[in-house]
C-alpha positions in Angstrom: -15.7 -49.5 -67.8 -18.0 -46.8 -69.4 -21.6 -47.4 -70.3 -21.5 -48.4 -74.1 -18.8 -50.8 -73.2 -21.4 -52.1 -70.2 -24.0 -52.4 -72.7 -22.2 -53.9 -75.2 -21.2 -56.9 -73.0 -24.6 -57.4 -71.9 -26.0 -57.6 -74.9 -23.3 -60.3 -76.1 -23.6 -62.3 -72.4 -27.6 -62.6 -74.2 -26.1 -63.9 -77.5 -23.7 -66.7 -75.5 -27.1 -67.5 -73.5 -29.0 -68.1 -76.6 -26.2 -70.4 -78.1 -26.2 -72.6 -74.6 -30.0 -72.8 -75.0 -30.3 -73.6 -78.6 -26.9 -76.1 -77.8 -28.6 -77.9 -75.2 -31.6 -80.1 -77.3 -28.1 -81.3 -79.0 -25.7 -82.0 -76.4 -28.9 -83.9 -74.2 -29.3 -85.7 -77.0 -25.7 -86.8 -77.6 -25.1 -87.6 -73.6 -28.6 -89.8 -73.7 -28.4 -90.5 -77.0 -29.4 -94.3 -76.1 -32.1 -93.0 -74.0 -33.8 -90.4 -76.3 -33.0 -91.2 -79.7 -35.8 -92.6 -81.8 -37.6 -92.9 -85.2 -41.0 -92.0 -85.4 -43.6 -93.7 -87.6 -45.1 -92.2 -90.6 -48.7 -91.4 -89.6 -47.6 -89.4 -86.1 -44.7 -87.9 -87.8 -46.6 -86.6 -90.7 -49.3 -84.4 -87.9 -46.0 -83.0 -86.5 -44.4 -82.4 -89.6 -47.6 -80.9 -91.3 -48.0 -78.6 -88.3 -44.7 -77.6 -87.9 -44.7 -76.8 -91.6 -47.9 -75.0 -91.5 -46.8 -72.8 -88.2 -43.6 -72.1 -90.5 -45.4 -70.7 -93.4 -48.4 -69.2 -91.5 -45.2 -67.1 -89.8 -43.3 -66.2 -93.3 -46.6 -65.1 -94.5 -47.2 -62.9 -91.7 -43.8 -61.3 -92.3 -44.2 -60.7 -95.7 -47.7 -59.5 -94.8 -46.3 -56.6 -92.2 -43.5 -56.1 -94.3 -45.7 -55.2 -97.6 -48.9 -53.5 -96.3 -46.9 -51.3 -93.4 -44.1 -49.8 -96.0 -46.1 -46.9 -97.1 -46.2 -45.6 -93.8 -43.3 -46.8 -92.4 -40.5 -46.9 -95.9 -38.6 -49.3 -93.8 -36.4 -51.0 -97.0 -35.2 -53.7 -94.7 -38.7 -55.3 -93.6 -39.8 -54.8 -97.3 -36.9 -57.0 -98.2 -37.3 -59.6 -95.8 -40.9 -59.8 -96.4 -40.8 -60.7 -99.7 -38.1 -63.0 -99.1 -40.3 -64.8 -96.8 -43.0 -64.8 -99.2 -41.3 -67.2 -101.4 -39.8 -69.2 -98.5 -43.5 -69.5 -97.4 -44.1 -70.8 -101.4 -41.2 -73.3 -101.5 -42.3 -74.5 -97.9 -45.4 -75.3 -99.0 -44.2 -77.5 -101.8 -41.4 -79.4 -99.1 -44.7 -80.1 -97.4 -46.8 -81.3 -100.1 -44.4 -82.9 -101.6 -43.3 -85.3 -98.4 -43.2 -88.8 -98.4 -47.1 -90.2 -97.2 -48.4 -87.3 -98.4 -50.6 -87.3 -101.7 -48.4 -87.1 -104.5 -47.6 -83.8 -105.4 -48.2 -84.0 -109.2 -45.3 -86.6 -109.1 -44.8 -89.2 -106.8 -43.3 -87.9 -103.4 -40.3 -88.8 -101.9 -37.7 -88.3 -99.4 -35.5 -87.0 -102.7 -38.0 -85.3 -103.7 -39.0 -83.0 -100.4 -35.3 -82.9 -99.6 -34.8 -81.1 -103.1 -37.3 -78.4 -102.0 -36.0 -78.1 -98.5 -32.6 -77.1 -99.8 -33.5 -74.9 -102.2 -35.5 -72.9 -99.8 -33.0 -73.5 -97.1 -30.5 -71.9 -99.3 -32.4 -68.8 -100.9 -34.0 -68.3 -96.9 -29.7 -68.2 -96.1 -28.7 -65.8 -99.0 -32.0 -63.4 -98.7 -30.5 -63.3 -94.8 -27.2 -62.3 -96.2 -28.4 -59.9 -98.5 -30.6 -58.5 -95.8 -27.5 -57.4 -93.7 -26.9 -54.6 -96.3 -30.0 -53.3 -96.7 -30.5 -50.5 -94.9 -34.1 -49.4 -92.8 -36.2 -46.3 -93.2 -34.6 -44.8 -96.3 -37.7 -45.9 -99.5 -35.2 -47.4 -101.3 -38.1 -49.4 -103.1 -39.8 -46.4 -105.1 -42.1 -49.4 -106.6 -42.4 -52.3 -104.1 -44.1 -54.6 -106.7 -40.8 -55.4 -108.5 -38.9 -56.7 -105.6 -41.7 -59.8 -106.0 -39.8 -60.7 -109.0 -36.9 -62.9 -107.6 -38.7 -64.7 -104.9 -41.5 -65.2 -107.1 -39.8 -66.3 -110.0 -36.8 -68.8 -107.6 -40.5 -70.4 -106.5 -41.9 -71.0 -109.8 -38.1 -72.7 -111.0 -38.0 -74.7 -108.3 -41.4 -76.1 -108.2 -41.1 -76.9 -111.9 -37.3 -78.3 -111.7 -38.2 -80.8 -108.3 -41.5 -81.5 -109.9 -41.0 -82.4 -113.3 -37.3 -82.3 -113.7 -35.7 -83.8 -110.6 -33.0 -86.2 -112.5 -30.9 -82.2 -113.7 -30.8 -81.8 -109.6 -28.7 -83.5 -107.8 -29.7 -86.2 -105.4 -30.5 -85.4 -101.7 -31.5 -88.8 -100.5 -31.2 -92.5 -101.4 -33.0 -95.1 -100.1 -29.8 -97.0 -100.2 -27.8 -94.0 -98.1 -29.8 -91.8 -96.4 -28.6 -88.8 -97.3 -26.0 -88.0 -99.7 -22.9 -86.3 -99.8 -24.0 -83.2 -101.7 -27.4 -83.1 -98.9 -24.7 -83.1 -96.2 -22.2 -80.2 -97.8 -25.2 -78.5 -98.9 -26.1 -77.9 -95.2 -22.7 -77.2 -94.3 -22.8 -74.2 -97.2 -26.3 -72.8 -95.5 -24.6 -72.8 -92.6 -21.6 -70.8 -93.8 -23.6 -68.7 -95.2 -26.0 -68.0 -92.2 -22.6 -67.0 -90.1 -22.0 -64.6 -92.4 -25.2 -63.0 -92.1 -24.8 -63.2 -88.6 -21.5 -61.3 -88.4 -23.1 -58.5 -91.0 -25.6 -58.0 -88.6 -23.5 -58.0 -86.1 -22.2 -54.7 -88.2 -25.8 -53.2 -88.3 -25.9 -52.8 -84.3 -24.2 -49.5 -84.6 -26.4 -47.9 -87.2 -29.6 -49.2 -86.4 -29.2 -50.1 -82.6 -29.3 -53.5 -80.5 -32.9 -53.4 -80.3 -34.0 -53.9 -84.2 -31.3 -56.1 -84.2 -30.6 -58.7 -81.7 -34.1 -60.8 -82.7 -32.3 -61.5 -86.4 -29.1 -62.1 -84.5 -30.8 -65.1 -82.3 -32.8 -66.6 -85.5 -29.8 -66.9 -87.2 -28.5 -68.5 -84.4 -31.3 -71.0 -84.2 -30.9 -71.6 -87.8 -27.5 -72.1 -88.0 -28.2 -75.3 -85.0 -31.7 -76.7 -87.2 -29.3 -77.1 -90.4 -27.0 -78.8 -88.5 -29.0 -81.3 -86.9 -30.5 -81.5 -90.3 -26.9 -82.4 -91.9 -26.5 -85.5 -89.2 -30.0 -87.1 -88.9 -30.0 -90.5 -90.7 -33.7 -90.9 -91.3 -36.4 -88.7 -92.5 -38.5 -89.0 -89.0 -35.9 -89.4 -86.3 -35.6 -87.6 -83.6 -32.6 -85.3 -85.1 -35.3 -84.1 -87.9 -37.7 -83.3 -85.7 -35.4 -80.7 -83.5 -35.0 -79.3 -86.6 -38.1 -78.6 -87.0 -38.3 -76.8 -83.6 -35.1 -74.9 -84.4 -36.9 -73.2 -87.7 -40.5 -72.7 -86.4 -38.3 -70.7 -83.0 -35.9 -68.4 -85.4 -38.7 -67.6 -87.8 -40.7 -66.7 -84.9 -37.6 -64.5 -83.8 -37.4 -62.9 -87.4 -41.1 -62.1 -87.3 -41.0 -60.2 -83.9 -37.8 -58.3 -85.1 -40.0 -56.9 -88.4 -42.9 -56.4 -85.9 -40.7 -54.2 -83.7 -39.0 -52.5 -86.8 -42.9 -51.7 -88.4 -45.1 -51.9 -85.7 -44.0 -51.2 -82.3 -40.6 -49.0 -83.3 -43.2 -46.4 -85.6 -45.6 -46.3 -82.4 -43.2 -46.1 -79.8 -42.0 -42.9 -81.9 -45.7 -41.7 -82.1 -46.0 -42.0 -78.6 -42.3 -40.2 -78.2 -43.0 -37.2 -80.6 -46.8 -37.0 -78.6 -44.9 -36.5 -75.1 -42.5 -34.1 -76.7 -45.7 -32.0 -78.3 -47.8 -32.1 -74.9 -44.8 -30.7 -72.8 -44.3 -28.3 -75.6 -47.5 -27.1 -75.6 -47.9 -26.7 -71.7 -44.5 -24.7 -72.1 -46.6 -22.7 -74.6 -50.0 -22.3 -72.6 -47.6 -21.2 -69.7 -45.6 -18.6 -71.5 -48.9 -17.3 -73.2 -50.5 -17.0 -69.7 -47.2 -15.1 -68.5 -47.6 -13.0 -71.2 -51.4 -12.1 -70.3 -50.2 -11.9 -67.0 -47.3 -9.4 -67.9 -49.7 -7.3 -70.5 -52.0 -7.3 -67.6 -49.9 -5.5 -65.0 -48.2 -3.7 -68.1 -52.0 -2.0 -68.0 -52.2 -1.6 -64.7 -48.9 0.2 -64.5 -49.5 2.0 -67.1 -53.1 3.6 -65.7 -51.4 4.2 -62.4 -48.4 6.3 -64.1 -51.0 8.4 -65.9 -52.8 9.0 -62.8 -49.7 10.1 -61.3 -48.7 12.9 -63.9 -52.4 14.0 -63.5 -51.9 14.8 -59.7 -49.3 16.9 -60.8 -52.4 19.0 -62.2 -55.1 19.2 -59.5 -56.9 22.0 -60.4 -57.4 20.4 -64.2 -61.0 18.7 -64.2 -60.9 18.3 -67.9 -57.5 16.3 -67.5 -58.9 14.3 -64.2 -61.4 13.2 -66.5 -59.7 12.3 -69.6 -57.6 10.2 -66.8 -60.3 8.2 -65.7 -61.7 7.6 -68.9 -58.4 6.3 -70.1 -58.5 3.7 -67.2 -61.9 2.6 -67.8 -60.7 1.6 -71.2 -58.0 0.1 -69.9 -59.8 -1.8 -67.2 -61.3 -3.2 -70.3 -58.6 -4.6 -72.1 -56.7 -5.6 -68.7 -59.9 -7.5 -67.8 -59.6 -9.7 -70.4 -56.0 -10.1 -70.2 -56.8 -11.3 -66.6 -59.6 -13.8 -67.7 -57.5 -15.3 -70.5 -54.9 -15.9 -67.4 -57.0 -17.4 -65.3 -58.8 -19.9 -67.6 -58.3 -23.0 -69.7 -58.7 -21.5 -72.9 -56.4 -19.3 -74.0 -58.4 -17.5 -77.2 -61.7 -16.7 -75.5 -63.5 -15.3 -72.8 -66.9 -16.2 -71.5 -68.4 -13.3 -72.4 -71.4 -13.3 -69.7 -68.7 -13.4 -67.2 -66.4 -10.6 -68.8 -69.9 -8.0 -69.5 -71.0 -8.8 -65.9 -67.5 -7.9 -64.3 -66.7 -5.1 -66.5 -70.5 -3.6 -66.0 -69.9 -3.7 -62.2 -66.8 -2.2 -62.5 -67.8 1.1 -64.7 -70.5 1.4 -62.5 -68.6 1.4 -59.1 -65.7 3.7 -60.5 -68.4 6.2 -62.0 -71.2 6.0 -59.7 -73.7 9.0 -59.0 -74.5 8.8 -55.5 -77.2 10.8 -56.2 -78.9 8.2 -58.8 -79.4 4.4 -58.1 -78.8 2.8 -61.4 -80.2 -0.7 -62.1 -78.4 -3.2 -64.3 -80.7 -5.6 -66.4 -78.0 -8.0 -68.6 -79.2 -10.4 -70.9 -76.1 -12.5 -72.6 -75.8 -15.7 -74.3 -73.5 -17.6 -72.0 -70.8 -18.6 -74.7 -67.0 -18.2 -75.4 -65.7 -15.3 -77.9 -62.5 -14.5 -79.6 -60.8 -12.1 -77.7 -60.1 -10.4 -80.6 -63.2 -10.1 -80.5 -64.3 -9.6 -76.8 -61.7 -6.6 -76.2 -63.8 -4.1 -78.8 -67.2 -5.0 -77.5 -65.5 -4.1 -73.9 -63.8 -0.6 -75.3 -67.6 -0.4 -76.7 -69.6 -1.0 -73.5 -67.0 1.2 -71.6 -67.8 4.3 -73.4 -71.3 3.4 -73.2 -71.7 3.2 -69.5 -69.6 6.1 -68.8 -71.7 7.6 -70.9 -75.1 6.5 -68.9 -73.3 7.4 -65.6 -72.3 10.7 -66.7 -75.5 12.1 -69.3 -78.2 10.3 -69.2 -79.8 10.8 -65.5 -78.5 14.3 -64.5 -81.9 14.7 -62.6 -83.3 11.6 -61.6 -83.0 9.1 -58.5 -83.2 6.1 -60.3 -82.2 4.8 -63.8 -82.3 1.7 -65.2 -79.4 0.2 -67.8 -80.2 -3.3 -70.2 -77.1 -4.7 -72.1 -78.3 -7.7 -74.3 -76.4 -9.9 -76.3 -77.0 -12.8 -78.9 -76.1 -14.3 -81.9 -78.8 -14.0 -84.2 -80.4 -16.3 -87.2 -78.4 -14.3 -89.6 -75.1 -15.6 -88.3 -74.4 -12.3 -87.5 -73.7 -11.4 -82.6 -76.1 -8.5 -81.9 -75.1 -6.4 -79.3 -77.7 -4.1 -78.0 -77.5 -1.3 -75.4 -80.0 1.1 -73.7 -80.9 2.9 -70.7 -84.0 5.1 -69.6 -82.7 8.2 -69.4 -82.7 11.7 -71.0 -81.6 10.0 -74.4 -80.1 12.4 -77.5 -82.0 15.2 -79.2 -84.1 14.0 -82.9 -81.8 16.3 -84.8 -78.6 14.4 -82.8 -75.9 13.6 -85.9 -74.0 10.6 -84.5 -71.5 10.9 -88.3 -71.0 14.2 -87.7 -70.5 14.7 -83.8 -67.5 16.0 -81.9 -68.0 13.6 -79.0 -64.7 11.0 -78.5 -67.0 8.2 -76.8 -69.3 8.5 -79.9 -66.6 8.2 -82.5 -64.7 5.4 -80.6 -67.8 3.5 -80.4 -68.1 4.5 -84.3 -64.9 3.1 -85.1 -64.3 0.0 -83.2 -67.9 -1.6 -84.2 -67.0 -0.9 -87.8 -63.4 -0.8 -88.2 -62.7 -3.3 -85.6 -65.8 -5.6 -86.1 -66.8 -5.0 -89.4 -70.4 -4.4 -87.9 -73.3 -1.3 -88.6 -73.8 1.0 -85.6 -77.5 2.4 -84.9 -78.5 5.3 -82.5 -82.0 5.8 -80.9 -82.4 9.3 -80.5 -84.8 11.1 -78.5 -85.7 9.4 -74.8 -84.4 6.6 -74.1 -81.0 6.2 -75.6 -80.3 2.8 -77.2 -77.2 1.6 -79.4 -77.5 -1.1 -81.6 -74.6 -3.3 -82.6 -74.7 -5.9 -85.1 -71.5 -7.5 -86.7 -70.5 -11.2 -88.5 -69.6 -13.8 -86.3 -66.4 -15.0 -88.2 -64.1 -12.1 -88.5 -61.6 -14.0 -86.8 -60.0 -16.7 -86.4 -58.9 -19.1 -83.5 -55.2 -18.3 -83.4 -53.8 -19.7 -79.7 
């Protein structure tokens, strides 16, 4: 035996163990009939039949009420339909209850006639609208304009009140005082119940499409309804015990119906919520790992890289000019790789602290370019915040050819020197990065636009190509470069 067939019988050994349960009030009954049969009197059976009643509609009402205000989100057709059904089965309950012997006349005298008219007629528009229900399908907006599918229950409650009320001898009689019930009362029951059957076989055809879940709920109210009209076809007075089981049978299966259209526009839509939100979070960890493989990989990639081209320049040893074009190329790599390597190793995978990334990458140009002849001194003052690393990978390029620059120029005579990198967004929504040292400095007549130096023009064109920024020299003593640039050039992309 496979699984479907597994779960198939299972789900059918639930619908024998409603039947039992819904069977047993009836068969109790009929064993101790002479035990447990009675007729209530008016005044206690009224309370009960009130609240039952009342429980009854307060339930419709809450169907239609899930049904009409969740179809915009949910464009389930199905709870739409049974909604509105229930909407005028809550109407024409209303009137079976007002309109019940020992109540206040309901415009006309009430009567047992009288409230049995209403009960069938709502019995047997609550039976088709379950029919009809069977073929409407869930999820598809097949009501473009909801309003319009008020139009039959609304006008089937404004006949019936009218024809019970005011022209109850064109209906047929439900109940003589002579009687009890009448034949047409009795046969009419019998037709509700055919008809719930049927609905409860087309549901039994919706399982496959829509699944056991959205369905078995409407499966067991029908069953429940099927057993409260026939207790209601055999009961000889209007308050025995028979009438009263009834009762119970309707207020359980519209409590069924109600927590199958909860399920279908409530808890279904959420549980999918939640589905599609699990999916996305182990979608997005799959993402934020391959993005940190691919940080990871670009980093070595750099690495590799810088240690290939400082193996062909071993093949030259007695070429300073190329030794040096070789370490300069891994400082700027160093740059990038660094923060490659910090986007790796934190949580966010678009920016870098950038106090962290100008504190490491300082320390680093220094070590792999120091003088031993002249003790530098780094003063650093940076906003501690998170930048693009779009942004972040320029101002390291920048600072690279900056410091080599210190290193290298700037104290060819002195023991001591003393390097300040600052860094801040300013009131003019525009990051200010500021860089100076104490050394020789550049000549007045120094023209940064037109020099041949390649640190120069690379830290020309990144700051304005790169960062959209303005680039300012100091010349004379004490070199200083000035930075500005927006901050909003880019975007958040990862």
């Amino acid at each position: 035996m496979d699984q479907e067939t597994s779960y198939s019988n299972r789900h059918w050994l639930n619908v024998v163990i409603v039947l039992f349960l819904a069977s047993l009030p009836i068969l109790v009954i009929q064993v101790f009939h002479s035990s447990v049969y009675f007729e209530s009197e008016i005044p206690p059976y009224l309370v009960f039949h009130n609240i039952a009643e009342s429980f009854s509609i307060i339930v419709s009402m809450s169907i239609f009420g899930v049904g009409w205000f969740t179809y915009a989100q949910s464009k389930d057709s199905h709870t739409l339909f049974l909604g509105t059904a229930c909407l005028g089965i809550a109407l024409m309950d209303m009137m079976h209850m007002l309109g019940y012997t020992g109540m206040p006349d309901l415009l006309t005298p009430n009567s047992p006639n009288k409230s049995t008219q209403f009960w069938i007629i709502v019995r047997l528009f609550a039976a088709i609208s379950f029919l009809v229900s069977a073929f409407v399908p869930n999820e598809n907006g097949l009501f473009t304009r909801k309003r319009w599918i008020l139009i039959v229950p609304g006008l089937v409650s404004i006949f019936t009140f009218i024809g019970v009320t005011y022209y109850p001898d064109l209906l047929p009689v439900t109940f003589s005082p002579e009687i009890g019930l009448t034949h047409f009362k009795r046969v009419s029951e019998f037709v509700i119940i055919f008809i719930l059957v049927l609905a409860l076989i087309a549901y039994r055809f919706r399982i496959p499409r829509f699944g056991w879940s959205h369905t078995k709920y409407y499966i067991y109210a029908f069953i429940f309804s099927i057993f409260s009209e026939l207790v209601f076809a055999v009961y000889t007075t209007v308050f025995d015990i028979y009438n009263i089981l009834g009762h119970i049978y309707k207020i359980v299966s519209f409590c069924l119906i109600y927590k199958g259209v909860f399920i279908s526009s409530i808890n279904s839509p959420y549980r999918k919520i939640l589905e599609t939100n699990e999916i996305l979070s182990r979608s997005l960890v799959e993402k934020e790992n391959l993005i940190r493989e691919i940080y990871h990989r670009s980093n070595n990639t750099l690495q590799v890289i810088g240690s290939l081209i400082f193996l062909q320049a071993e093949a030259y040893p007695d070429s300073p000019e190329i030794k040096t074009v070789v370490y300069r190329i891994q400082d700027r790599i160093q740059a990038i790789s660094l923060v490659h390597r910090l986007l790796f190793s934190g949580q966010d995978l678009s920016s870098v602290q950038i106090k962290q990334y100008i504190s490491e990458l300082s320390n680093y140009a220094l070590q792999s370019n120091s003088n031993d002849s002249c003790k530098l001194s780094l003063k650093m003052e940076i906003e501690d915040r998170k930048l693009l690393f779009d942004v972040v990978i320029p101002i390291g390029l920048i600072l690279s050819e900056l410091l080599n620059n210190s290193v290298k120029y700037a104290f060819p005579e002195a023991s001591s020197g003393n390097i300040s990198i600052s860094f801040y967004e300013g009131k003019d929504n525009r990051f200010h990065l500021i860089y100076s040292d104490d050394g020789v400095g550049m000549k007045e007549d120094y023209n940064f636009k037109s020099c041949s130096s390649l640190g120069i023009q690379l830290i020309q064109g990144i700051a304005e190509n790169q960062l959209s920024g303005k680039v300012r020299f100091k010349t004379g003593s004490k070199f200083q470069c000035e930075i500005d640039f927006p901050n909003n050039i880019y975007k958040k992309r990862v």
